[in-house]
DSSP file (Angstrom, degrees, kcal/mol; ACC not computed):
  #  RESIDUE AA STRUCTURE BP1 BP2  ACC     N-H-->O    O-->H-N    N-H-->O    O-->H-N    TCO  KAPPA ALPHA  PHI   PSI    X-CA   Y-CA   Z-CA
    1    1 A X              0   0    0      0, 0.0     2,-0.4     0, 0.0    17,-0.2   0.000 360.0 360.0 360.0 142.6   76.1  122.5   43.4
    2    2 A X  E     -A   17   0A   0     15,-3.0    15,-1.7    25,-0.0     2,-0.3  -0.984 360.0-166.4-112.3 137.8   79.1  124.8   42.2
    3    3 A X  E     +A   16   0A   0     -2,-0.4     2,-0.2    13,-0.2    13,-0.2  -0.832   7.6 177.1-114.2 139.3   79.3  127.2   39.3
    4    4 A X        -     0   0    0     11,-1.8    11,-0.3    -2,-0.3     2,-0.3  -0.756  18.3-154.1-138.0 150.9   82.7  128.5   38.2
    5    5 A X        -     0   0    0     -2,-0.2     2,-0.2     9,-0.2     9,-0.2  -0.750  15.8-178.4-125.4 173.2   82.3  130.9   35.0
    6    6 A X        -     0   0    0      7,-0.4     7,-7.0    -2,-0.3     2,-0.4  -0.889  23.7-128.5-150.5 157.1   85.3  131.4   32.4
    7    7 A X  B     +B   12   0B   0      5,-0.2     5,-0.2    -2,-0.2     2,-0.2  -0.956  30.6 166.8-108.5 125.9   86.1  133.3   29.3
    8    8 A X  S    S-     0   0    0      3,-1.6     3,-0.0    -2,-0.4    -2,-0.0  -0.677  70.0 -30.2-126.1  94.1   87.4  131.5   26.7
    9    9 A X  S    S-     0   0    0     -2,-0.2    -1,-0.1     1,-0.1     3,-0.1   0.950 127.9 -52.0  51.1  58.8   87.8  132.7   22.7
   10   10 A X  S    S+     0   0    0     -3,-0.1     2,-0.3    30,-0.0    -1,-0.1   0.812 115.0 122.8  49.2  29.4   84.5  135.0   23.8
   11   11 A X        -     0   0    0     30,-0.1    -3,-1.6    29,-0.1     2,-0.7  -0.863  62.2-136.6-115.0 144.0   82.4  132.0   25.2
   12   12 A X  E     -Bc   7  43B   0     30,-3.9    32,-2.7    -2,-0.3    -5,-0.2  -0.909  18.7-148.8-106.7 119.1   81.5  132.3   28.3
   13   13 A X  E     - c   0  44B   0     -7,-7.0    -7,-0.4    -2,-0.7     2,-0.2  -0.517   7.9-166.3 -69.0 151.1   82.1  128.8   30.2
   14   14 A X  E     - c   0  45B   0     30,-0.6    32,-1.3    -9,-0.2     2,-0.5  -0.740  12.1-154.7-136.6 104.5   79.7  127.9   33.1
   15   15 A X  E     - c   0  46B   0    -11,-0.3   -11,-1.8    -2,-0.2     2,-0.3  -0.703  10.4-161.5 -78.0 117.9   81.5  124.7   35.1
   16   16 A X  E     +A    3   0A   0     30,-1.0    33,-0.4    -2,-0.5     2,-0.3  -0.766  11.9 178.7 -80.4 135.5   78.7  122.8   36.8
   17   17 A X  E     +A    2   0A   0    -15,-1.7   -15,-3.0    -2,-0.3    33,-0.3  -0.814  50.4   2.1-147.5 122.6   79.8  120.6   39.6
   18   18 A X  S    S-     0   0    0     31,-0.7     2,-0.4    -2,-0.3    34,-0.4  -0.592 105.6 -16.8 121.2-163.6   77.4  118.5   41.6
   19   19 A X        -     0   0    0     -2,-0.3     2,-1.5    32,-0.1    34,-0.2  -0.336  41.1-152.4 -69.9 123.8   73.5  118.2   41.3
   20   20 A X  B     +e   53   0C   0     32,-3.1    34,-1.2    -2,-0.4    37,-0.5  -0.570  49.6 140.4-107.2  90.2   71.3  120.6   39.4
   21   21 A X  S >> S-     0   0    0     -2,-1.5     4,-1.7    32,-0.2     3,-0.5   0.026  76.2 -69.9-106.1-152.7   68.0  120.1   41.4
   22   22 A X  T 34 S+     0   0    0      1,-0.2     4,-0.2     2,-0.2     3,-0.1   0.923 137.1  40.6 -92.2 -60.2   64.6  121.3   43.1
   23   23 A X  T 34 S+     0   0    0      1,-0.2    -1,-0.2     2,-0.1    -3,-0.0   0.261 119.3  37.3 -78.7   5.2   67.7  122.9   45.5
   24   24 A X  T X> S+     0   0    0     -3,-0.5     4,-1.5     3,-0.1     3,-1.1   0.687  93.2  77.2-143.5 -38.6   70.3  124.0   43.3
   25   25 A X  H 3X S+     0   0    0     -4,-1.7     4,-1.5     2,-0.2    -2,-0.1   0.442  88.6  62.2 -66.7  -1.6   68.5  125.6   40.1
   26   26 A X  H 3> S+     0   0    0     -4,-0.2     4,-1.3     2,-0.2    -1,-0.2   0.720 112.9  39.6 -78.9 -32.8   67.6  129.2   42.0
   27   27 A X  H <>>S+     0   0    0     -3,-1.1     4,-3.3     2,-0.2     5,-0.7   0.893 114.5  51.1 -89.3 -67.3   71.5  129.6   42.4
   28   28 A X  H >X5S+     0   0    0     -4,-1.5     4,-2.3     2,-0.2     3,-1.3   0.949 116.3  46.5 -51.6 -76.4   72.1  128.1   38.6
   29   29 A X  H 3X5S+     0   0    0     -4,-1.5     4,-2.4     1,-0.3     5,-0.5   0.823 109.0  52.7 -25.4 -67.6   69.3  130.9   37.4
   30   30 A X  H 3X5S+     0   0    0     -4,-1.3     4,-1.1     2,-0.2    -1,-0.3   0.869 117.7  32.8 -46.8 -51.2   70.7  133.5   39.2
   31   31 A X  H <X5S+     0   0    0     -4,-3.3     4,-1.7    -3,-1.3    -1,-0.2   0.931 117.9  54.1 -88.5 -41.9   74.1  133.3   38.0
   32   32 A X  H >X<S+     0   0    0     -4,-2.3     3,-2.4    -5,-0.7     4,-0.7   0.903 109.8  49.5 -39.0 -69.9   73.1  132.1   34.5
   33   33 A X  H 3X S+     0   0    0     -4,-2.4     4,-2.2     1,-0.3    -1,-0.2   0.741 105.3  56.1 -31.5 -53.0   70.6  135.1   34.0
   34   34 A X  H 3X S+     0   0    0     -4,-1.1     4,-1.6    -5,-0.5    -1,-0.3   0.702 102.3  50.6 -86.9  -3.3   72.8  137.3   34.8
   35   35 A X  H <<>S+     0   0    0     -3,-2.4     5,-1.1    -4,-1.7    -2,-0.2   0.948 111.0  51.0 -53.7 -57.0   75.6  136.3   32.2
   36   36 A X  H ><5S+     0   0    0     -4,-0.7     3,-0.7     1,-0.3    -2,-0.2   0.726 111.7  50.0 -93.8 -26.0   73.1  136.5   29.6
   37   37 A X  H 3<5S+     0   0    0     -4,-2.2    -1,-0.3     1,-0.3    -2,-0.2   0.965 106.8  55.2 -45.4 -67.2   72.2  140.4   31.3
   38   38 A X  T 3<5S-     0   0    0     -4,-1.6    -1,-0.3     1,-0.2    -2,-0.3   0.548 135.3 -96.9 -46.5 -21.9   75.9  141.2   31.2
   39   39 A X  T < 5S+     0   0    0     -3,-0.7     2,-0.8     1,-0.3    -3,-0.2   0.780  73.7 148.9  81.0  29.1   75.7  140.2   27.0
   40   40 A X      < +     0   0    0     -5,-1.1    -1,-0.3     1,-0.1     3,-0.1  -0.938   2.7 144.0 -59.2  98.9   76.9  136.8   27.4
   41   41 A X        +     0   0    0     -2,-0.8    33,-0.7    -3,-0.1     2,-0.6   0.423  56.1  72.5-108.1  -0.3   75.1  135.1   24.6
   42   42 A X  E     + d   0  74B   0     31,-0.2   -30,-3.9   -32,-0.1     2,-0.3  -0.948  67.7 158.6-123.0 106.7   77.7  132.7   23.7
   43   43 A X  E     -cd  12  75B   0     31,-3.5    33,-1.2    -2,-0.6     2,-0.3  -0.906  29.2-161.4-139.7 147.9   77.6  130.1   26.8
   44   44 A X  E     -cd  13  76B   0    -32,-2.7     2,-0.7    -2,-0.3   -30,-0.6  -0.905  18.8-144.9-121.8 153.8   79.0  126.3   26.9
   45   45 A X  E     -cd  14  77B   0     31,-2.3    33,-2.6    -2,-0.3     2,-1.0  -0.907  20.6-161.2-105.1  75.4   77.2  124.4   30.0
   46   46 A X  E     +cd  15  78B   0    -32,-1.3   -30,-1.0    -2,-0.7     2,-0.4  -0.587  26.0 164.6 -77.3  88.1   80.1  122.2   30.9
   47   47 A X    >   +     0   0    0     31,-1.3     3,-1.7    -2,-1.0    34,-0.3  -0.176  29.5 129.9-101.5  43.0   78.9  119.4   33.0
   48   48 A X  T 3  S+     0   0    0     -2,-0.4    -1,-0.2     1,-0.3    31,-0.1   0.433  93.7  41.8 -99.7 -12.0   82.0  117.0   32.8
   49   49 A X  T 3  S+     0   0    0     -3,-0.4   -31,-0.7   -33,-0.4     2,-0.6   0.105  78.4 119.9-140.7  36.3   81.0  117.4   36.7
   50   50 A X    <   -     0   0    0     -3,-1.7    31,-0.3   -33,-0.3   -31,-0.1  -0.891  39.9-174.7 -91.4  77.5   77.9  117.3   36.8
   51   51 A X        -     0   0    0     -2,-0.6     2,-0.3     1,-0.1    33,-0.2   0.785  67.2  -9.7 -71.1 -32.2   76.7  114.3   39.0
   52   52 A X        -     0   0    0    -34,-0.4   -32,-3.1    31,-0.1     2,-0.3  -0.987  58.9-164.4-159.6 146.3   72.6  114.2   38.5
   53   53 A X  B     -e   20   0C   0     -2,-0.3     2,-0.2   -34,-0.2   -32,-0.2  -0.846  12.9-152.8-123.4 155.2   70.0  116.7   36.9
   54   54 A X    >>  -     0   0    0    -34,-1.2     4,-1.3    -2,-0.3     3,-0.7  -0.688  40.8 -95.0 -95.7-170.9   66.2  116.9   37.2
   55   55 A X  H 3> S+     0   0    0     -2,-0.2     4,-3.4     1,-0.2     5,-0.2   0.956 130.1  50.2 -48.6 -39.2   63.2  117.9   35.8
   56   56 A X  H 34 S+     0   0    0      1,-0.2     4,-0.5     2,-0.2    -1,-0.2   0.815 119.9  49.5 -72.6 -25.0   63.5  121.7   37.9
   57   57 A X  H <> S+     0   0    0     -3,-0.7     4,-0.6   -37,-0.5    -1,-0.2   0.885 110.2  42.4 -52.1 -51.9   67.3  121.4   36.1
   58   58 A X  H  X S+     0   0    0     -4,-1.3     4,-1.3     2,-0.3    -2,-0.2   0.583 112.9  55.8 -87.3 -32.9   66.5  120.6   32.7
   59   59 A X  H  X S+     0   0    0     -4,-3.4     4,-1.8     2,-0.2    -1,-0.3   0.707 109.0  44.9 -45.4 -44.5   63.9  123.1   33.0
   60   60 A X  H  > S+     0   0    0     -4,-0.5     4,-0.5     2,-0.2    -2,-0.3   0.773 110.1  54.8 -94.2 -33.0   66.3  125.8   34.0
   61   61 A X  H  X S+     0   0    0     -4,-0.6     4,-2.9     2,-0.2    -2,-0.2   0.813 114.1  48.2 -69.2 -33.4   69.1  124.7   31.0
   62   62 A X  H  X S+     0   0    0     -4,-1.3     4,-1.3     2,-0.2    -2,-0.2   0.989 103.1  52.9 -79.0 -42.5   66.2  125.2   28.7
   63   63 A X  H  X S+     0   0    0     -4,-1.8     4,-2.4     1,-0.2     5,-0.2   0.738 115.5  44.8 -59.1 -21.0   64.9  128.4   29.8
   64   64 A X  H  X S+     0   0    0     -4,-0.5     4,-3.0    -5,-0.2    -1,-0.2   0.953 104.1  60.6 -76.3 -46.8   68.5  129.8   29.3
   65   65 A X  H  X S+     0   0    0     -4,-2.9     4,-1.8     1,-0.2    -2,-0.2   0.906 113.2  40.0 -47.2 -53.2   68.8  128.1   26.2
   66   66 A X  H >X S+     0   0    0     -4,-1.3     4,-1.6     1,-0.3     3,-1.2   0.963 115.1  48.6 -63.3 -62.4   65.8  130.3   25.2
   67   67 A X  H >< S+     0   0    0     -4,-2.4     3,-0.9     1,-0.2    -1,-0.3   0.873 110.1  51.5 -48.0 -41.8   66.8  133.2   26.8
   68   68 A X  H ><>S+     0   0    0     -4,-3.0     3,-1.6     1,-0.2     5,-1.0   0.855 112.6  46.7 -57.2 -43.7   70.4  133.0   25.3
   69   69 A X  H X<5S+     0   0    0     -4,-1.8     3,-1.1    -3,-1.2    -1,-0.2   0.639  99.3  70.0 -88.4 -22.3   68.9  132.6   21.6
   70   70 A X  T <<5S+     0   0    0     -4,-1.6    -1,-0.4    -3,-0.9    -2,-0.2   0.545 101.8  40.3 -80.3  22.2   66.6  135.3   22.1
   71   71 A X  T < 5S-     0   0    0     -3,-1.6    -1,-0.2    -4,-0.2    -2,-0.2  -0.108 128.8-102.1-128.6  28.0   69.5  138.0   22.1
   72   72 A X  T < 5S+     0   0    0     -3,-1.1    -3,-0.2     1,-0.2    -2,-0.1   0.098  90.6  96.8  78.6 -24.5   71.1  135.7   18.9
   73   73 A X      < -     0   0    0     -5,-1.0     2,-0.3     1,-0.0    -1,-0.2   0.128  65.0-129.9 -88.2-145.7   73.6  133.8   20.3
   74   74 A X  E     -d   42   0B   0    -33,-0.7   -31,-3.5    -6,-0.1     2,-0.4  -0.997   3.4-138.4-160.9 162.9   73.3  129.8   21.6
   75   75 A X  E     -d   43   0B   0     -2,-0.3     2,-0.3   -33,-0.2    23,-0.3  -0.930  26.1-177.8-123.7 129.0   74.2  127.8   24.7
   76   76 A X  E     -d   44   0B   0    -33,-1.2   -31,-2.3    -2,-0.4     2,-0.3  -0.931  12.7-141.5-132.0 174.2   75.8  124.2   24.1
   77   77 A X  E     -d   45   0B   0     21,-2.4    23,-0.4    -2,-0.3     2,-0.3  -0.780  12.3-164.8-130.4 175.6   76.8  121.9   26.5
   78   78 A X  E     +d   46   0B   0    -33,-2.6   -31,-1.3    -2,-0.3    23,-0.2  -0.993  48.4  29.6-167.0 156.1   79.4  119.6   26.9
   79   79 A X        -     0   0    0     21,-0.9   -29,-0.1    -2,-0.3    22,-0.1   0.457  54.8-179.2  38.2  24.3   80.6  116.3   28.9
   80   80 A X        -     0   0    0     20,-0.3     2,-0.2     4,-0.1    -1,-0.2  -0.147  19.1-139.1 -34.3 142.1   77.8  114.4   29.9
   81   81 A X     >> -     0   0    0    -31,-0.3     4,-2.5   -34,-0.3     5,-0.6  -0.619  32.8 -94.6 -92.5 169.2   78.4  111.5   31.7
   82   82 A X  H  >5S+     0   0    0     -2,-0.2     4,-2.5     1,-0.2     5,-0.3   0.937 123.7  45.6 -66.7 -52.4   76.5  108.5   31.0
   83   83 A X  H  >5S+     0   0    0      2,-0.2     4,-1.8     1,-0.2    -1,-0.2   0.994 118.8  46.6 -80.4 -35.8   73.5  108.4   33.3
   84   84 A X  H >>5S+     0   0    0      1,-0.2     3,-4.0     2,-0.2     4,-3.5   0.955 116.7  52.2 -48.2 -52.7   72.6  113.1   32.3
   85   85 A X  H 3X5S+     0   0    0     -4,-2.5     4,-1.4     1,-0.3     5,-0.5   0.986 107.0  43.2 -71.2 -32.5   73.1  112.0   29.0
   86   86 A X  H 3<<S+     0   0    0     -4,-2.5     4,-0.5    -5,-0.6    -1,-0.3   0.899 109.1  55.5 -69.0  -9.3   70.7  109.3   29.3
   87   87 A X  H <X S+     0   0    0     -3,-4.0     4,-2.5    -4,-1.8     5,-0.2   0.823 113.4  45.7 -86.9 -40.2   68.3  111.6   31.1
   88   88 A X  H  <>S+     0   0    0     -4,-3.5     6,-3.3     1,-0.2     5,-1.2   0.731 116.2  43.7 -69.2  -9.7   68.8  114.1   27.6
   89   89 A X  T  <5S+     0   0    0     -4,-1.4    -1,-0.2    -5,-0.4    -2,-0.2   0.594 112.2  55.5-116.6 -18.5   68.4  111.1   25.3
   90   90 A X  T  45S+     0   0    0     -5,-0.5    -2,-0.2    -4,-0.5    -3,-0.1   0.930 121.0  30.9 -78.8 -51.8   65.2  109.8   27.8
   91   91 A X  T  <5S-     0   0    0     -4,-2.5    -1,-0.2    -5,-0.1    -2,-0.2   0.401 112.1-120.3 -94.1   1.7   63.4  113.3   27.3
   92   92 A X  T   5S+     0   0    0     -5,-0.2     3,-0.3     1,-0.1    -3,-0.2   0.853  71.1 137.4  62.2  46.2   64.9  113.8   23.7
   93   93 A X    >>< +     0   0    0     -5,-1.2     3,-4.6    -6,-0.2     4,-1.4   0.614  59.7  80.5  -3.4 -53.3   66.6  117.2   25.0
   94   94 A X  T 34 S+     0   0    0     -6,-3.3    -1,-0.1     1,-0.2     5,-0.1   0.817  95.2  55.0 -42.3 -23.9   69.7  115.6   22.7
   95   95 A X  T 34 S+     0   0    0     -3,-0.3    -1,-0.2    -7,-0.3    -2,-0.2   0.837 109.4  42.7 -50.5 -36.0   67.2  117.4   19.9
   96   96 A X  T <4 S+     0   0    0     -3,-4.6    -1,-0.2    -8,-0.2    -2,-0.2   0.791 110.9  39.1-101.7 -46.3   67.2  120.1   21.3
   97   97 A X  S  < S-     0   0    0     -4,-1.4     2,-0.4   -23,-0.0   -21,-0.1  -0.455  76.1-112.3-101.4 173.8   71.0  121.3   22.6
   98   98 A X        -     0   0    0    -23,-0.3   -21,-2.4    -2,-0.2     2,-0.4  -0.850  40.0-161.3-103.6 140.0   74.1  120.8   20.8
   99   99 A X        -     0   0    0     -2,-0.4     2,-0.3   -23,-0.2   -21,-0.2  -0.744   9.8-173.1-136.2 152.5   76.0  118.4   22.9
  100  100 A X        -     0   0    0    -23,-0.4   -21,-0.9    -2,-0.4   -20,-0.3  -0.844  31.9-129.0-150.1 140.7   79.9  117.6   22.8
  101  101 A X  S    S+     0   0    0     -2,-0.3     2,-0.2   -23,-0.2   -23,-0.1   0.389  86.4  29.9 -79.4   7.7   81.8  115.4   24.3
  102  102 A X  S  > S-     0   0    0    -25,-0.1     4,-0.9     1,-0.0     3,-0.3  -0.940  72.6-116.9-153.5 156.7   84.3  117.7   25.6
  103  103 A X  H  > S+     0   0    0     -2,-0.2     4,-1.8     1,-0.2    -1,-0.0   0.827 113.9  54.5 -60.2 -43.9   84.7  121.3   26.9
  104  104 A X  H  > S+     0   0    0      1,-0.2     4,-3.0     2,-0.2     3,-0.2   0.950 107.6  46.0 -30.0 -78.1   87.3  121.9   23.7
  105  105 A X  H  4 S+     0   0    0     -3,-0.3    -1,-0.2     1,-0.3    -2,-0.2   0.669 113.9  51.7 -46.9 -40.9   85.0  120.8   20.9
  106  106 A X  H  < S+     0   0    0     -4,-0.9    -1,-0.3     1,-0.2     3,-0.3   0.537 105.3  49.5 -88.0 -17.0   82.4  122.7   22.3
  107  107 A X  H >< S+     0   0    0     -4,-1.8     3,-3.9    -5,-0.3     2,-0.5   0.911 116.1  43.4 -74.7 -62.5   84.0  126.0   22.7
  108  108 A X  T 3< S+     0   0    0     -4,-3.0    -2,-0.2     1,-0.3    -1,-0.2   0.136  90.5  80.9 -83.6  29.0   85.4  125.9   19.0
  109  109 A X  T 3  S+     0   0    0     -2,-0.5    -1,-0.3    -3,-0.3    -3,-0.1   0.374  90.8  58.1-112.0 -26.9   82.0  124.7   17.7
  110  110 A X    <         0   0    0     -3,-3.9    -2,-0.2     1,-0.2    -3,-0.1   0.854 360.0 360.0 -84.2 -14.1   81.1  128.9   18.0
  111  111 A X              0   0    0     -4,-0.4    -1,-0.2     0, 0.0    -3,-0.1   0.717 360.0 360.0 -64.0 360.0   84.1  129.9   15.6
């Protein structure tokens, strides 16, 4: 997996590209965590390249989501492709994050 961050209107982007597994979420923590250190609280999860998640993934997007919300702000995510988004709509996750269908919408969803 690759992580790219960007700054956009004070959001901090994190571009996922490739799997977020059992092999890949230690790396996704590690840089995630340490946005949120830095006083990132305003994070989009862009996964428009984002080929497969697991449980040890979805596990690691929530525990940010928590971390993020305990310092006030929120993490949304944005470009599923059909079979993640079916994995979010399979575990009801869709409940849970704010989802958009593109990196825009979900950036200006914090103004």
């Amino acid at each position: 997996m690759q992580i790219e961050t960007k700054k956009a209107d004070g959001v901090t982007i994190l571009h996922v590209k490739g799997n977020l597994d059992a092999d890949s979420v230690a790396s996704f923590k590690k840089t995630a965590y340490k946005l949120v250190e830095e006083g990132c609280h305003r994070i989009v999860l862009d996964c428009s390249h984002l080929d497969f998640v697991d449980s040890m993934g979805l596990g690691a997007m929530i525990s940010l989501l928590r971390r993020v919300r305990t310092q006030k702000g929120d993490l949304k995510v944005s470009g599923l492709n059909q079979e993640v988004r079916s994995v979010f709509e399979i575990t009801r996750l869709h409940h849970l994050f704010e989802i958009s269908n593109d990196l825009k919408t979900a950036v200006e969803r914090f103004s």
